[in-house]
ZATI-101865 format. One record per residue (C-alpha): x, y, z. Coordinates in steps of 0.5 Angstrom, whole numbers, plus 2048, in hexadecimal, padded with zeros to 3 digits. Layout:
ZATI-101865
XYZ
...
END
This chain:
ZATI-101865
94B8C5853
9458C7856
9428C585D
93D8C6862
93A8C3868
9338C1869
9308C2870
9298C0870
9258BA86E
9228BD867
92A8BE865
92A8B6866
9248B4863
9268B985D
92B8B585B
9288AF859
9298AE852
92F8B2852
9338AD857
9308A6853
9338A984D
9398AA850
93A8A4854
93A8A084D
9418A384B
9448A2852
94689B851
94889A85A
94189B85C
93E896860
936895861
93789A867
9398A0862
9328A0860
92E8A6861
9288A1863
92C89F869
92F8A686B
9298A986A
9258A386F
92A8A4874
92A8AC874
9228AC875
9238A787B
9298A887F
9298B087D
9278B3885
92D8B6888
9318B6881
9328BC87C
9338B9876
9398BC872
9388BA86A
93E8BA866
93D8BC85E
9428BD85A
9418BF852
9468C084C
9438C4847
93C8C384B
93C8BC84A
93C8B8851
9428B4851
9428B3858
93F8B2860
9418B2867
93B8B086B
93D8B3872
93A8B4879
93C8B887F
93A8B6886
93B8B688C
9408B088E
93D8AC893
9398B2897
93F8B6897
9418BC894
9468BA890
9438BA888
9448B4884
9448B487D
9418AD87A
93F8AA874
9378A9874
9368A2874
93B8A187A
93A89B87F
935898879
939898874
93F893872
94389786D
94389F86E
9468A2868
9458A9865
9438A985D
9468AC857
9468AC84F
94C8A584E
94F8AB848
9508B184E
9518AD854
9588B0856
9558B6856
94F8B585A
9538B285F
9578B885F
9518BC861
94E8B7867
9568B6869
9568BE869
94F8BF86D
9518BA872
9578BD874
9558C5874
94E8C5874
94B8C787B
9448C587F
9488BF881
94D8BD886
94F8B6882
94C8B187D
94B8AA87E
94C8A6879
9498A0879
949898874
94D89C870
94F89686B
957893869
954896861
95289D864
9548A2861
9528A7867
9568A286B
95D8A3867
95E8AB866
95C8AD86D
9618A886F
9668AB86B
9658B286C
9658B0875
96C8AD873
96E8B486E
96B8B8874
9718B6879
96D8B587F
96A8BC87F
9638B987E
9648B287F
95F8AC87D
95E8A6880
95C8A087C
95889B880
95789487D
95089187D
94C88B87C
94E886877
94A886871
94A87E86F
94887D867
946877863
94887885C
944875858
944870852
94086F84C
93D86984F
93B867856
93F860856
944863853
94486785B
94286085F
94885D85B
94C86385E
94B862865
94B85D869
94985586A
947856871
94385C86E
94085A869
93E85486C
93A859871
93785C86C
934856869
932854870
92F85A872
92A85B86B
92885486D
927853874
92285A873
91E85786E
91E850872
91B855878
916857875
91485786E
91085D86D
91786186E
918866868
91D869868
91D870863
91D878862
91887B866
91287E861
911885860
90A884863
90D882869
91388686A
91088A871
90F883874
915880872
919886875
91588687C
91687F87C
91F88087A
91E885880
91B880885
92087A883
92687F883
92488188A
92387A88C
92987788A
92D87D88E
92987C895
92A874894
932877896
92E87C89B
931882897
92D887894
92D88788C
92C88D888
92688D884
92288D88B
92189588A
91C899887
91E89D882
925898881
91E89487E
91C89A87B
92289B877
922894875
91B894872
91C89986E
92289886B
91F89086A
919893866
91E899862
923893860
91D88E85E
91A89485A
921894856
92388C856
92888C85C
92588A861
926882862
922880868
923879869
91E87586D
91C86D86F
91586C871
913865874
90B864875
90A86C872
90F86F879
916873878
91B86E87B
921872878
923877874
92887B870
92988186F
92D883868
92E889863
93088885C
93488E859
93988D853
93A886852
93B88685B
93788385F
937885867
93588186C
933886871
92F883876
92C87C878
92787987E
925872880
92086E884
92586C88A
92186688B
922863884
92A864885
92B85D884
92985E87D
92F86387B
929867877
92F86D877
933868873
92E86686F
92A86D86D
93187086C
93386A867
92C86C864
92E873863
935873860
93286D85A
92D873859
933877859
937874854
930872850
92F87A84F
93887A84D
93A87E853
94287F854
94287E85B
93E87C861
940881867
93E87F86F
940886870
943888878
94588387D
94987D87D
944878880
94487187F
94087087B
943874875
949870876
94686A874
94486D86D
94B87186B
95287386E
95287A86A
95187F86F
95388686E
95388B873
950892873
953899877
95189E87B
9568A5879
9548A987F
9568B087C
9578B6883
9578BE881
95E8C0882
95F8C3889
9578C288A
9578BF892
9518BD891
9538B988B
9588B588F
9528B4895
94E8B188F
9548AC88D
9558AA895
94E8A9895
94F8A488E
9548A0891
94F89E898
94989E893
94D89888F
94F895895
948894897
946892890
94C88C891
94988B898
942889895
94488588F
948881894
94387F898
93E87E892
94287A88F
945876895
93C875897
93C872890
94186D890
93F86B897
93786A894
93A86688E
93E861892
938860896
END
């Protein structure tokens, strides 16, 4: 084995076709894998970051990536390691060649627990089929707490499964459900008859965006909280990867227009027969109309249609979600400390107030929603 490690931008943007022929033979990558992906976040979120790239080669063919970054935690001196895409991204994984991944799991296994220019590794949505997740699990339990590892579960990943045909879906949920859904179909066309519900247009892709962006911040300052999708480069980021992932036929952008306005939309990926619902916005006003429930219907018949396995809402445990599936997996964080480092195990004390707060806020924020719904 071979591996080297990249610092700069160019090692990343080198790798481009080498990475999207790797990512063919590794069968757990996620649509969060994708070398479009890293490379957006990289180019937009690297101030602060020193990139450290991880390649490894058997016999000069690549046959695995570790896509990390150290930084400095939360302003302090204490250096974290992470995957690119952290924060963004709802499945963070490494990606190796499905015939030799025992053997690049060695190796990342390996750099974690020796490597130096770091004073621990965070981990983060690691999901129950990781790979990654498994052995450095395993390897903490063998090291008899000399490094010791802890695992920290994270959100729920609810997931439909998808049949052939969209009634045989309905027939699977409930009565009171499938009524909503009939309901809410016609209730939207009764209001206003020139209602269209459809993926955006290519042509229409940057206005669409600025109007997700727009009704996403809306739906969030109706709970007097801020959403995520208020700063600049996060909205850059996004626009980028919308455009790189419309020009690869992943990307599934939603939308419902009434009198040629934006009222709703969904922003979904499509990669390997999985559709992701990552992120969606609403018209506040026109909450009575249920448009979250009827776009979201809309994108998973379109999901079906195109024999999609799974329909995946991604992180969070929201209402909403339940409505549509009980199936709810749970990501991980391995919080991985450089044996004797102190200031490994100030990082992990500061993970711990981190989370603490994070369970704060998504307490509140849930709390508000109901609050409004009942209202």
């Amino acid at each position: 084995m071979e591996i080297t490690e990249g610092h700069t931008a160019e090692s990343l943007s080198g790798l481009h076709a080498e990475w999207d022929a790797l990512l063919v033979r590794c069968s757990h990558a996620t649509i969060y894998q994708t070398w479009e992906w890293n490379e957006a976040w990289w180019s937009i979120y690297k101030a602060g970051k020193r990139l450290r790239l991880l390649s490894i080669r058997l016999d000069g063919r690549l046959v695995g990536i570790a896509p990390f970054y150290v930084s400095r935690h939360l302003g302090t001196p204490v250096r974290r390691l992470a995957f690119l895409g952290t924060g963004a991204s709802d499945y963070l994984d490494m990606i190796a060649d499905d015939e030799v991944t025992d053997l690049v799991l060695l190796v990342i296994n390996d750099f974690l627990h020796r490597a130096h220019g770091f004073d621990f590794a965070d981990l983060q949505q690691l999901s129950p089929n990781s790979p990654l997740r498994h052995i450095v699990s395993h390897t903490a339990r063998n090291h008899q707490g000399k490094n010791r590892v802890v695992m920290v579960e994270q959100e729920p990943c609810p997931f439909v499964a998808l049949p052939a045909e969209w009634p045989t879906l309905l027939a699977r949920m409930g009565k009171k459900m499938r009524s909503n859904l009939g309901y809410y179909d016609r209730l939207l066309v009764r209001s206003h008859s020139d209602a269209e519900v459809r993926l955006s247009h290519p042509a229409d892709l940057a206005t669409d965006m600025d109007d997700l962006f727009a009704l996403h911040q809306a739906r969030w300052r109706s709970r007097m909280l801020p959403g995520v999708m208020g700063g600049a480069r996060v909205r850059a980021f996004h626009r980028r990867v919308a455009e790189r992932f419309l020009e690869r036929g992943w990307l599934r952008l939603h939308v419902t227009k009434v009198g040629g306005r934006t009222v709703a939309a969904l922003y979904c990926f499509s990669f390997r027969e999985r559709c992701y619902y990552y992120l969606g916005g609403f018209d506040p006003d026109l909450g009575k109309l249920s448009l979250g429930t009827v776009l979201t219907g809309h994108a998973i018949r379109i999901a079906i249609d195109e024999k999609s396995s799974v329909f995946d809402f991604l992180r969070g445990s929201e209402p909403y979600k339940q409505k549509w599936t009980q199936e709810a997996p749970t990501n991980c964080r391995l919080l991985v400390p450089r044996s004797g480092a102190l200031r490994g195990k100030a990082g992990m004390a500061m993970n711990r107030l981190e989370q603490a707060v994070e369970h704060r806020v998504k307490a509140i924020s849930e709390a508000r929603g109901r609050k409004r719904t009942v209202s």
